[in-house]
RONUKE-452371 format. One record per residue (C-alpha): x negated, y, z; residue number from 1. Coordinates in Angstrom, 1 decimal. Example, Ala and Ser with C-alpha at 12.3 -4.5 7.8 and 13.67 -1.06 7.14 Angstrom:
! RONUKE-452371
<X:-12.3 Y:-4.5 Z:7.8 i:1>
<X:-13.7 Y:-1.1 Z:7.1 i:2>
! end
This chain:
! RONUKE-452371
<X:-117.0 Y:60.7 Z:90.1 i:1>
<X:-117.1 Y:64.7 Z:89.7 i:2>
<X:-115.3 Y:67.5 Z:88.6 i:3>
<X:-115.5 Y:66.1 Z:85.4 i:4>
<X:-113.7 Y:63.7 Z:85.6 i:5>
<X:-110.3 Y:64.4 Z:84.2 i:6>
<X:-107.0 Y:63.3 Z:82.3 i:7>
<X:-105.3 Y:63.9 Z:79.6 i:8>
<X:-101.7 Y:61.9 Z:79.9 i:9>
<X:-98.8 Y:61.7 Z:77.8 i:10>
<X:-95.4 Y:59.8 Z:78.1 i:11>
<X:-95.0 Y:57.4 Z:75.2 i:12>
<X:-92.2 Y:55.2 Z:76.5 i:13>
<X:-89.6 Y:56.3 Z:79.2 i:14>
<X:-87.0 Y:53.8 Z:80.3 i:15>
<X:-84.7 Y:56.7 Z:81.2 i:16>
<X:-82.1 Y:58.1 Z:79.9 i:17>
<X:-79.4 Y:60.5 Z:81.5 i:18>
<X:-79.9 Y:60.3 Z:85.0 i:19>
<X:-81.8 Y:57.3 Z:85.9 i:20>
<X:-83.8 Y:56.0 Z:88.7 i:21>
<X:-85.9 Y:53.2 Z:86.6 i:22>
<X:-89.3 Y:53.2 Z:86.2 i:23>
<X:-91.2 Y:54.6 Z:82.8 i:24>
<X:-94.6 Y:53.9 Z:81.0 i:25>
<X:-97.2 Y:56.3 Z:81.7 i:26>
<X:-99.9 Y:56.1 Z:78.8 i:27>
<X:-103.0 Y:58.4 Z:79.2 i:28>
<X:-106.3 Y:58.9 Z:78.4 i:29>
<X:-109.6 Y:58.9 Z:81.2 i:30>
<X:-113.2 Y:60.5 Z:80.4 i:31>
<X:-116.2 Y:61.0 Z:82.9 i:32>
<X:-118.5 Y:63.4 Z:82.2 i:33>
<X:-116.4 Y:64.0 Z:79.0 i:34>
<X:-117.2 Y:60.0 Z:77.9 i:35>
<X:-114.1 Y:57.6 Z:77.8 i:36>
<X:-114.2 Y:55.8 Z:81.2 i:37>
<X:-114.5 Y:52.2 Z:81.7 i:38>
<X:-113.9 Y:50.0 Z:84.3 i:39>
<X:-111.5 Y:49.7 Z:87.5 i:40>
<X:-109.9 Y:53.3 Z:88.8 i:41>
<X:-107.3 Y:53.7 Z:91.3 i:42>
<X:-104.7 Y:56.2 Z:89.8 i:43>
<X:-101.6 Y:58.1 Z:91.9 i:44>
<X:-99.2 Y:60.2 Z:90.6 i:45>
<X:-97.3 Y:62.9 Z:91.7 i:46>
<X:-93.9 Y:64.0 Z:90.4 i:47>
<X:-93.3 Y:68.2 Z:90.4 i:48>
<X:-90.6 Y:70.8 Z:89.5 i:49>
<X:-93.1 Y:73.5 Z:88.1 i:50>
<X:-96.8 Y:73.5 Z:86.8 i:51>
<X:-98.0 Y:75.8 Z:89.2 i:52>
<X:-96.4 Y:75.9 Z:93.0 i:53>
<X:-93.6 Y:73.4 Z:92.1 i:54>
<X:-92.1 Y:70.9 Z:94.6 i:55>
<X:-92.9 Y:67.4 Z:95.0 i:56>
<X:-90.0 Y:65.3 Z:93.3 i:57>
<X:-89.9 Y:61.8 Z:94.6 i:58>
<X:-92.2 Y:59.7 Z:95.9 i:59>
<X:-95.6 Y:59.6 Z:95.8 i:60>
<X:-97.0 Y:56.5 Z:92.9 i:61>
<X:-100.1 Y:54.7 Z:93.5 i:62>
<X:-101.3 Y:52.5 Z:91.2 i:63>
<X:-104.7 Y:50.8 Z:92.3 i:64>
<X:-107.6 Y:48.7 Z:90.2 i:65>
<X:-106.1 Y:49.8 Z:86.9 i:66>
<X:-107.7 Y:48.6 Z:84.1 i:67>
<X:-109.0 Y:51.5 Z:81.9 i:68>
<X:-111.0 Y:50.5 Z:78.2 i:69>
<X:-112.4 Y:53.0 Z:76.3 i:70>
<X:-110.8 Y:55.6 Z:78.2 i:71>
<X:-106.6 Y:54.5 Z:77.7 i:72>
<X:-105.0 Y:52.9 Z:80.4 i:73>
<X:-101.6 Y:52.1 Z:80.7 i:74>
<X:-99.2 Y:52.0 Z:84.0 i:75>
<X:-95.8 Y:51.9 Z:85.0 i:76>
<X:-94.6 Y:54.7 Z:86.9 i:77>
<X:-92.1 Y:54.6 Z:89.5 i:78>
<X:-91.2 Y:58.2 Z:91.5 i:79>
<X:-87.9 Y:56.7 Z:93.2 i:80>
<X:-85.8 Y:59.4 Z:92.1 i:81>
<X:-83.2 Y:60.3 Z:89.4 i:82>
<X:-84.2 Y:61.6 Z:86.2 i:83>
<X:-81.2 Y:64.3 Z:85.7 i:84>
<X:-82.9 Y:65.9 Z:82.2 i:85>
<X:-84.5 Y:69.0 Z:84.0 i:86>
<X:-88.1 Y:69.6 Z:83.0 i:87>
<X:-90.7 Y:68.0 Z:85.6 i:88>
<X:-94.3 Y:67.6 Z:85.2 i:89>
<X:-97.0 Y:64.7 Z:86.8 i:90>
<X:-99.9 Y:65.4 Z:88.9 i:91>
<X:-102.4 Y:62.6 Z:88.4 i:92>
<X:-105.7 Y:62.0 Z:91.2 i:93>
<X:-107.9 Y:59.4 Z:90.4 i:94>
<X:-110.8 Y:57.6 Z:92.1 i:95>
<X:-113.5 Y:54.7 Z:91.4 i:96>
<X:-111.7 Y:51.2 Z:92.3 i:97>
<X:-114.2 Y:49.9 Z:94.5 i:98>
<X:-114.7 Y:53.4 Z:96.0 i:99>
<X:-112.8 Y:54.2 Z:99.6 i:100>
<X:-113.6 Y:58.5 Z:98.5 i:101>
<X:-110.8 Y:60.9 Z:98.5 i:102>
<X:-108.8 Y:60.9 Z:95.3 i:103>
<X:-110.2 Y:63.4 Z:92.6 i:104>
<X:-107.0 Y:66.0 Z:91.4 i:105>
<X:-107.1 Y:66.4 Z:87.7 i:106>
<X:-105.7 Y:69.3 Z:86.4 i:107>
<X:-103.8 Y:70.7 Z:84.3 i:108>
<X:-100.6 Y:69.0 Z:85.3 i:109>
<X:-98.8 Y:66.7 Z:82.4 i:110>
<X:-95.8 Y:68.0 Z:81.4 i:111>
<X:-93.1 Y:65.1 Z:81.4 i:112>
<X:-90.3 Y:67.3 Z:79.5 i:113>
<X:-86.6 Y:66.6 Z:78.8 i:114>
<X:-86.5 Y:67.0 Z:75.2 i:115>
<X:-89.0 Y:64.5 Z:74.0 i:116>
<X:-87.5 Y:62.5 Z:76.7 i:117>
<X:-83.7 Y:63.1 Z:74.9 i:118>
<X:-85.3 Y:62.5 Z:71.7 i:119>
<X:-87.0 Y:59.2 Z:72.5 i:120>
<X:-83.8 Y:58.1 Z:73.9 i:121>
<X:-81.0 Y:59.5 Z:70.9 i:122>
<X:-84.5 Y:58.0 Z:68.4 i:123>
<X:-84.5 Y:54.6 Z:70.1 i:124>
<X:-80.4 Y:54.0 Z:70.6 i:125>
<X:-80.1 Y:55.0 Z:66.6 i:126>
<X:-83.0 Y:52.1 Z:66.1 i:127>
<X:-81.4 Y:49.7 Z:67.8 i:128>
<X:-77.5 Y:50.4 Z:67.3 i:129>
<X:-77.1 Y:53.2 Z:64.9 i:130>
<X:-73.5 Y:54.7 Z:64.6 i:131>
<X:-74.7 Y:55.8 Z:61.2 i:132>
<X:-76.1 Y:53.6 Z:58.4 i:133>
<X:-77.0 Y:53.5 Z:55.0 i:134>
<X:-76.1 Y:50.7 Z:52.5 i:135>
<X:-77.8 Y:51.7 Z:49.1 i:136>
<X:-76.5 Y:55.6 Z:48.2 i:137>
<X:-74.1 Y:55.5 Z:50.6 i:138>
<X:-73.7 Y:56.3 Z:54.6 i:139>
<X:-71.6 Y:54.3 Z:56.5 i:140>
<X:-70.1 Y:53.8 Z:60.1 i:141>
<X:-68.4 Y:51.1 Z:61.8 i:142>
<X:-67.2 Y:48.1 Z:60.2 i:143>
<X:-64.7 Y:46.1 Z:58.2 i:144>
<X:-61.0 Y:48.1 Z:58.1 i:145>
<X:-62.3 Y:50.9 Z:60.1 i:146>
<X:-65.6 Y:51.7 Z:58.4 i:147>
<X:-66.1 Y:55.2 Z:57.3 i:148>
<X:-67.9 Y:55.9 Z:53.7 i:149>
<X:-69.4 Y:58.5 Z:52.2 i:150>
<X:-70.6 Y:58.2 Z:48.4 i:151>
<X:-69.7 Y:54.4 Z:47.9 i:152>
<X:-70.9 Y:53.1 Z:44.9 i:153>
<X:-67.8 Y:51.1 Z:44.4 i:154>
<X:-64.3 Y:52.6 Z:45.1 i:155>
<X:-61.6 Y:50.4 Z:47.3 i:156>
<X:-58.9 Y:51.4 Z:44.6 i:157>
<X:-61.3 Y:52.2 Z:41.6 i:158>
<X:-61.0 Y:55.9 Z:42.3 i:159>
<X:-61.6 Y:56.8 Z:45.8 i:160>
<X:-65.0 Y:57.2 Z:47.2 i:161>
<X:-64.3 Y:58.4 Z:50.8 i:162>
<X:-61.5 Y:56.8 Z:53.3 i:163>
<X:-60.0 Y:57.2 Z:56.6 i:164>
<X:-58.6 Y:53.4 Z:57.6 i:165>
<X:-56.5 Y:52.9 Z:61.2 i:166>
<X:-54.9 Y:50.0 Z:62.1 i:167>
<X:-51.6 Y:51.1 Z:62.9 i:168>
<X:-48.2 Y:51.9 Z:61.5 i:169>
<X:-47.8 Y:55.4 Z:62.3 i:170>
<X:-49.3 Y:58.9 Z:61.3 i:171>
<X:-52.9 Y:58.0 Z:59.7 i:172>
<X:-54.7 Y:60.9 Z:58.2 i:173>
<X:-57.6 Y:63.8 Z:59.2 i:174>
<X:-57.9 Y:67.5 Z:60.0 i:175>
<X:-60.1 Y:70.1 Z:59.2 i:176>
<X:-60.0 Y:72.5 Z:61.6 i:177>
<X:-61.7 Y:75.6 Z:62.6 i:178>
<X:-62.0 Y:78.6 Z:65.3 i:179>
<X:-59.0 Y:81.0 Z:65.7 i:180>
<X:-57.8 Y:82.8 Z:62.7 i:181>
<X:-60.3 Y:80.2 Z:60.6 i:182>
<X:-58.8 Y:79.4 Z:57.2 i:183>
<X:-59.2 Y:75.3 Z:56.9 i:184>
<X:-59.2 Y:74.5 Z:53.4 i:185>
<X:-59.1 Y:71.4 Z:51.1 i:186>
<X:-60.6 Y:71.4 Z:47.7 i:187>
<X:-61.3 Y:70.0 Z:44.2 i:188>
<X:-64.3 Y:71.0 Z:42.4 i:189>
<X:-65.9 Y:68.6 Z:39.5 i:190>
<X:-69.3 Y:68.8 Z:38.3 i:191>
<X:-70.5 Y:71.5 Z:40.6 i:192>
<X:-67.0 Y:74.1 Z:39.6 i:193>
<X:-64.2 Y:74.5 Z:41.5 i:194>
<X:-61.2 Y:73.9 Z:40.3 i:195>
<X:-58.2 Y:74.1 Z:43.0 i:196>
<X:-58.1 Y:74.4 Z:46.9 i:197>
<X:-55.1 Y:74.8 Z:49.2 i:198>
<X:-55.7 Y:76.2 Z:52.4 i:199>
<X:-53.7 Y:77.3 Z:55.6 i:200>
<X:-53.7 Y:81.1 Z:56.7 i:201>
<X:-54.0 Y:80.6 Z:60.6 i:202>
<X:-53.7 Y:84.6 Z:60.7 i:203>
<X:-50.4 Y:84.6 Z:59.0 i:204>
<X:-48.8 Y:81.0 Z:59.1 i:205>
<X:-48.8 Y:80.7 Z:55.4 i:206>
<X:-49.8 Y:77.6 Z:53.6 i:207>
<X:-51.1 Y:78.6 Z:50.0 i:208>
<X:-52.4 Y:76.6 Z:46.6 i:209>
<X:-54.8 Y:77.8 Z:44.2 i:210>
<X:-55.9 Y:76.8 Z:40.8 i:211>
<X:-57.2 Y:78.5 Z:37.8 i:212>
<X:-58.2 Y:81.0 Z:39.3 i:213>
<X:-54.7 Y:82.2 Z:40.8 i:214>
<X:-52.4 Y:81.6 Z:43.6 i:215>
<X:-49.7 Y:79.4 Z:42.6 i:216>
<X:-47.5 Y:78.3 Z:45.6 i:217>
<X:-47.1 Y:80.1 Z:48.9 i:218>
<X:-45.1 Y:78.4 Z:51.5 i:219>
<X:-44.7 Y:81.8 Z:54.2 i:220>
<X:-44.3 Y:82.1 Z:58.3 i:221>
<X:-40.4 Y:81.3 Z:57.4 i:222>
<X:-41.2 Y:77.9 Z:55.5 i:223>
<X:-39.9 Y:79.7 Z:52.5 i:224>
<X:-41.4 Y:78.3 Z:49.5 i:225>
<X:-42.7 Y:80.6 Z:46.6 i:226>
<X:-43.7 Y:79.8 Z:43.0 i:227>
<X:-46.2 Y:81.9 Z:41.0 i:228>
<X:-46.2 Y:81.9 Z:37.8 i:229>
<X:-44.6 Y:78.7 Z:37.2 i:230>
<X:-43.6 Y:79.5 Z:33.5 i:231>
<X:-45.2 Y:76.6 Z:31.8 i:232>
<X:-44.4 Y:77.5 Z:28.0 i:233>
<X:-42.0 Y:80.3 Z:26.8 i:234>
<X:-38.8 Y:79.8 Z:27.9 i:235>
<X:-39.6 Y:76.3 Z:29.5 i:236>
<X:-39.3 Y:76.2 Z:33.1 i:237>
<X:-41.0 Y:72.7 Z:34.8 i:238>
<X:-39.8 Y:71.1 Z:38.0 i:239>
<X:-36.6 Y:69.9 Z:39.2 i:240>
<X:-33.8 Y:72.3 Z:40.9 i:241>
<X:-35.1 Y:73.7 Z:43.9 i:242>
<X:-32.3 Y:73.2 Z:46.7 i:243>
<X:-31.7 Y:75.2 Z:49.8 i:244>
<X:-31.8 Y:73.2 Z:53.0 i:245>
<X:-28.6 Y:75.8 Z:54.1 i:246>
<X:-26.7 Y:78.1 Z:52.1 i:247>
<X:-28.6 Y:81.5 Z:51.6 i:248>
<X:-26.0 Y:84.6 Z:51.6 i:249>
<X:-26.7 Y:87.3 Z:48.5 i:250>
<X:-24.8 Y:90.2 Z:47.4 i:251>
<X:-24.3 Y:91.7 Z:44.1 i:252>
<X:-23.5 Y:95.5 Z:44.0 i:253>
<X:-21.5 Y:97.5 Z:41.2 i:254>
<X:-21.9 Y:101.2 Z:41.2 i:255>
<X:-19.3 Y:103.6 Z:40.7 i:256>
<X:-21.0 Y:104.8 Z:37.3 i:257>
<X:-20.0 Y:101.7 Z:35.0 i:258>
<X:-16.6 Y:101.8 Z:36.0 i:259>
<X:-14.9 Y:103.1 Z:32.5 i:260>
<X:-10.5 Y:103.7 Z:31.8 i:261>
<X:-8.6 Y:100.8 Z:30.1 i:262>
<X:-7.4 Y:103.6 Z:27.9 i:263>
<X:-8.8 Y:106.2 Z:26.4 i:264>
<X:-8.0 Y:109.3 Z:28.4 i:265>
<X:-10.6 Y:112.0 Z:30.6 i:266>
<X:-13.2 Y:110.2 Z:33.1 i:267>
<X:-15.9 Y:110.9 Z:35.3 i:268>
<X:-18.7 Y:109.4 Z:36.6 i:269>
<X:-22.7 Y:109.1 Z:36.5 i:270>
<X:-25.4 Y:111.3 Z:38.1 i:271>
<X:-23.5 Y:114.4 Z:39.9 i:272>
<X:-20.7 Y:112.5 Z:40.6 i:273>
<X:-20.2 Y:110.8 Z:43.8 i:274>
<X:-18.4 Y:107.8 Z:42.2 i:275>
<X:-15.8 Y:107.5 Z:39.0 i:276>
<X:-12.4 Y:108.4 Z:38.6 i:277>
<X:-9.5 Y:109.9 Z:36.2 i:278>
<X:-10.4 Y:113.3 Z:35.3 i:279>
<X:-6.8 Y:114.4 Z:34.6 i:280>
<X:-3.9 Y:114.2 Z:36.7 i:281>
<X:-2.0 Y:110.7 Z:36.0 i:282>
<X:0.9 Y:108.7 Z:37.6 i:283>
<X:-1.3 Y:105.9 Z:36.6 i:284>
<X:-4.4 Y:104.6 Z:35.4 i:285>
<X:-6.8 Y:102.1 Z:36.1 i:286>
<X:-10.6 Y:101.7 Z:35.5 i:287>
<X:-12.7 Y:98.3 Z:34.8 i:288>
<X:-16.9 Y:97.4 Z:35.1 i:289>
<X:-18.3 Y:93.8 Z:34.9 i:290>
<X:-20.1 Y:92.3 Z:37.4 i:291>
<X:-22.8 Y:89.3 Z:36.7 i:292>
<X:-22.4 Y:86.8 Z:39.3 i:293>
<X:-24.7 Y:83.7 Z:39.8 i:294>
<X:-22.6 Y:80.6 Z:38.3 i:295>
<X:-21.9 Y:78.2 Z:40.6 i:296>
<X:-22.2 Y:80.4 Z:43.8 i:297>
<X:-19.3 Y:80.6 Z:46.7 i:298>
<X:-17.6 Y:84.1 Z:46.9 i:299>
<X:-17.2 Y:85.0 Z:50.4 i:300>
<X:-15.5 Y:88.6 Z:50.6 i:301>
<X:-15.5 Y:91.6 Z:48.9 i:302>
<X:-15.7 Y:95.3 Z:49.8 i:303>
<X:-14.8 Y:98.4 Z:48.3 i:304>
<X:-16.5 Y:101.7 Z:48.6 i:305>
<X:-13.9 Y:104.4 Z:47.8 i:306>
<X:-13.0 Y:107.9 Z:48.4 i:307>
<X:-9.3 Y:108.6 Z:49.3 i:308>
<X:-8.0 Y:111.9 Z:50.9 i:309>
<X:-5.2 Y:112.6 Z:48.1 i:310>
<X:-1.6 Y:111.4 Z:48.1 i:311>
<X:-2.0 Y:108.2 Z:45.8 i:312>
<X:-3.5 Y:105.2 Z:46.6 i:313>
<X:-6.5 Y:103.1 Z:45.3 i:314>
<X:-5.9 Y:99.2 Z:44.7 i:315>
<X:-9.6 Y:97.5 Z:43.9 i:316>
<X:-10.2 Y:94.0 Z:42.8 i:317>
<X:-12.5 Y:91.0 Z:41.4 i:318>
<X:-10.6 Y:89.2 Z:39.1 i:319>
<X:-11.5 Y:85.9 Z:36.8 i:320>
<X:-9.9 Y:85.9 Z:33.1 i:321>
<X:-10.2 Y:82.8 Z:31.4 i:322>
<X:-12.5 Y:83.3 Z:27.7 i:323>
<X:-9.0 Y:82.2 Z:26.2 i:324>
<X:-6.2 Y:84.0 Z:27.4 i:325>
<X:-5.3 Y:87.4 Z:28.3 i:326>
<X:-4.2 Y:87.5 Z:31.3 i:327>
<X:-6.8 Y:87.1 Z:34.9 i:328>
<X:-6.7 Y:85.8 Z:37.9 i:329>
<X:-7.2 Y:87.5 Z:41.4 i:330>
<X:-10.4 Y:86.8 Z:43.3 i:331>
<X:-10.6 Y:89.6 Z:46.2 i:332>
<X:-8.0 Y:92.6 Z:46.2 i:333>
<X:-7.7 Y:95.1 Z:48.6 i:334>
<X:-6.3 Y:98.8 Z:48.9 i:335>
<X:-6.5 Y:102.2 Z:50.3 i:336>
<X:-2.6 Y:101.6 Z:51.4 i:337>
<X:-2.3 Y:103.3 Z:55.2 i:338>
<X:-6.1 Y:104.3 Z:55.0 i:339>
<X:-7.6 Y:107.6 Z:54.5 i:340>
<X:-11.2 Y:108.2 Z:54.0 i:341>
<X:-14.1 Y:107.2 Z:52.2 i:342>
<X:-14.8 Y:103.6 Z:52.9 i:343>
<X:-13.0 Y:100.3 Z:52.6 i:344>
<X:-14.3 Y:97.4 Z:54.6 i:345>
<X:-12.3 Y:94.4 Z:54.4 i:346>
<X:-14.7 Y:91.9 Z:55.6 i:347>
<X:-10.9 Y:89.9 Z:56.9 i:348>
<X:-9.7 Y:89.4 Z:53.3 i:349>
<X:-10.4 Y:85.8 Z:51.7 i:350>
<X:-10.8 Y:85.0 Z:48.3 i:351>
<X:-8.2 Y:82.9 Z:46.5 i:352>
<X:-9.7 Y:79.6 Z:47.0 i:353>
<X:-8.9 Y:78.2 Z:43.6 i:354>
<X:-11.1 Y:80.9 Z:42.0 i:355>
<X:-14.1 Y:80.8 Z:45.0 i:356>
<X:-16.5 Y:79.1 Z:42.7 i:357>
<X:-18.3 Y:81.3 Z:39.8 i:358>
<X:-17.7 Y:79.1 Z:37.0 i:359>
<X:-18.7 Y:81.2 Z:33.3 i:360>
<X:-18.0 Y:77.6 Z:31.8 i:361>
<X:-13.9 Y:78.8 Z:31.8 i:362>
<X:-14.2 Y:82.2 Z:33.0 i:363>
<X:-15.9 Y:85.7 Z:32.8 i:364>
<X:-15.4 Y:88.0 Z:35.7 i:365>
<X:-14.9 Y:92.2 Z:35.9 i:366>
<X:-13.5 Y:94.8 Z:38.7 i:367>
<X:-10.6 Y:96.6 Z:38.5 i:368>
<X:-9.5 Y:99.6 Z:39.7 i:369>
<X:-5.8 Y:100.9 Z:39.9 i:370>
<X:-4.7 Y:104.1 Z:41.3 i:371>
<X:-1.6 Y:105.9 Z:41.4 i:372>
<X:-1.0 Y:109.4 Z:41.6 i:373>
<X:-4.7 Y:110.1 Z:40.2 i:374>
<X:-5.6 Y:113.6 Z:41.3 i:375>
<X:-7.8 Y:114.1 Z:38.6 i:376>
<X:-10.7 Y:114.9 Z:40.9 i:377>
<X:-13.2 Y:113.1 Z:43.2 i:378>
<X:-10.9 Y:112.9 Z:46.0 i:379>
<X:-9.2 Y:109.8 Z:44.8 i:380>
<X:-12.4 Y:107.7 Z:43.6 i:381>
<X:-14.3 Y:104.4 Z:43.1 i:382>
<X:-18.0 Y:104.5 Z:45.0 i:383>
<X:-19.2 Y:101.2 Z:44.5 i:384>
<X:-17.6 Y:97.0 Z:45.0 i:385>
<X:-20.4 Y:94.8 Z:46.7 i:386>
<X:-19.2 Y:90.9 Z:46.4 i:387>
<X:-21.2 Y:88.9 Z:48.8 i:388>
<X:-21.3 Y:85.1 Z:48.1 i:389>
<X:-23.7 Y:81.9 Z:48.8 i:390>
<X:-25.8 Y:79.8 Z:46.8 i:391>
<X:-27.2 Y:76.3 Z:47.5 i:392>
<X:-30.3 Y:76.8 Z:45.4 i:393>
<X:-32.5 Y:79.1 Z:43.7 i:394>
<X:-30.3 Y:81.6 Z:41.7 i:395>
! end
């Protein structure tokens, strides 16, 4: 034996995996004089942290009369130490089996890495019990009810070609999922287009639905739901009645510049004019607008903008005259009577509760103003009347 003696090892089986303490097959290769060897050798092994300088791991291995055959030999190595997936590399020294000389050191060390060993073992526990399998075109995992497959070539319901099965009675579904302010999406796409998605705005808390092309539904941060362009054909809307979980409270304003007379004498009102009202001095005279109120909606109160800093007084109110007859019934009225100034809150005035509910079926609806002792100028006059009333659905 000389200094040219030397091996070249490799690991080619390693019963370790994780952190381990089992011995692992050490299959290498032996030359003298740069021939493969043959014959008996005495082989020991030395486990190290480093290539160069490192510290001995373990124990020291010897493995005497080993059989070597055209240079490969084959022995099970045993350090007596974990394996804890850190690099480590083996030191081999070798001798003649019959000889009682000091042990030759080969060099370079052989490296005895964590990755290949990781990759034998993820390679060998696929092998033998894969959580992954393919059956013809398609990848499977897991068995009977709760298999997962992707790509089946036959459907469970004749249309489905991926499943999520539990066995139990409650919530059974799957997430998609991303990092903060990720958009997780679902979509349809067939024959390589894409033809809807829906996805959830983390950033904003707003669930949205696209197809063709556009947004079509937005559910926003308040769980209000929105409809785009939902107009299916002129004049046909499709979907049932949307319905309010709770009454949602609207107002409808009318501004002092449709108010007109009931008769035909002087008036003002429109741009310049800081509401309407008489334009002549009268002992009385009243003024009328309409007002376009959802049907079916609750009126609530009523409350009259005015201006009053004259002598007469303003009486203001929402009345319902039925399409046959002439005469109306009162809704909301309230006055200026004991008030001066220039506006009327009467937020403690209730409508007549027969009339509460806009019905244009029997009735069609206006405000009236009355005053007495019109000034003829815009110290006596009608600002605006803002109804407010509830709805139980879209309006």
């Amino acid at each position: 034996m000389n200094s040219k003696v030397f091996c070249v090892g490799f690991a080619l089986s390693m019963a370790v995996g994780g952190v381990s303490a089992e011995p692992f097959v050490y299959q290498g290769e032996l030359k003298v004089s740069g021939q493969p060897a043959n014959g008996i050798f005495d082989l020991s092994f030395q486990l190290l942290d480093a290539p160069t300088g490192g510290t001995i791991i373990g124990s020291q291995f010897a493995a005497e009369d080993v059989l070597v055959e055209d240079g490969l030999f084959s022995v099970e190595v045993d350090f007596l130490t974990e394996m804890n997936g850190e690099d480590r590399w083996v030191e081999v020294l070798v001798r003649d089996g019959d000889s009682e000389e000091r042990f030759t050191r080969l060099s370079p060390l052989q490296p005895l890495l964590a990755t290949p060993k990781a990759q034998h073992a993820n390679t060998a526990d696929t092998v033998l019990n894969p959580a992954w399998y393919e059956q013809g075109t398609s990848l499977r995992h897991g068995e009977g009810l709760d298999r997962v497959m992707i790509n089946r070539t036959a459907a469970i319901t004749g249309s489905d070609y991926f499943g999520v099965h539990a066995d139990v009675t409650g919530y059974v579904g799957m997430y998609t999922s991303g990092l903060k302010g990720a958009l997780p999406f679902y979509g349809y796409a067939a024959d390589g287009e894409v033809l809807a998605y829906t996805y959830f705005q983390s950033s904003t808390n707003a669930w949205r639905l696209w197809s063709n092309n556009a947004e079509r539904l937005l559910v926003n941060e308040l769980g209000e739901l929105e409809v785009f362009n939902n107009i299916i054909a002129e004049g046909e809307v499709q979907g049932d009645e949307f319905v309010y979980t709770a009454p949602k409270t609207r107002h409808i304003a009318v501004s002092g510049d449709v108010f007109v007379p009931t008769r035909d004498v002087p008036y003002a009102s429109g741009i310049g004019v800081p509401g309407a009202f008489i334009a002549e001095p009268s002992t009385f005279g009243s003024m009328v607008a309409p007002i376009n109120l959802p049907d079916g909606a609750t009126l609530v109160s009523m409350t009259a903008h005015c201006t009053d800093v004259a002598v007469g007084e303003l009486n203001v109110r929402l009345v319902a005259r039925n399409h046959n007859s002439t005469t109306h019934q009162t809704v909301f009225e309230v006055d200026t009577v004991g008030l001066s100034g220039f506006t009327l809150r009467p937020s403690d005035i209730m409508p007549n509760p027969s009339y509460d509910l806009v019905d244009y079926e029997d009735f069609h609806y206006s405000v009236i103003v009355r005053g007495q002792d019109w000034p003829g100028d815009t110290s006596m006059c009608i600002r605006s009347v803002v109804v407010q009333y509830t709805v139980d659905g879209a309006d």
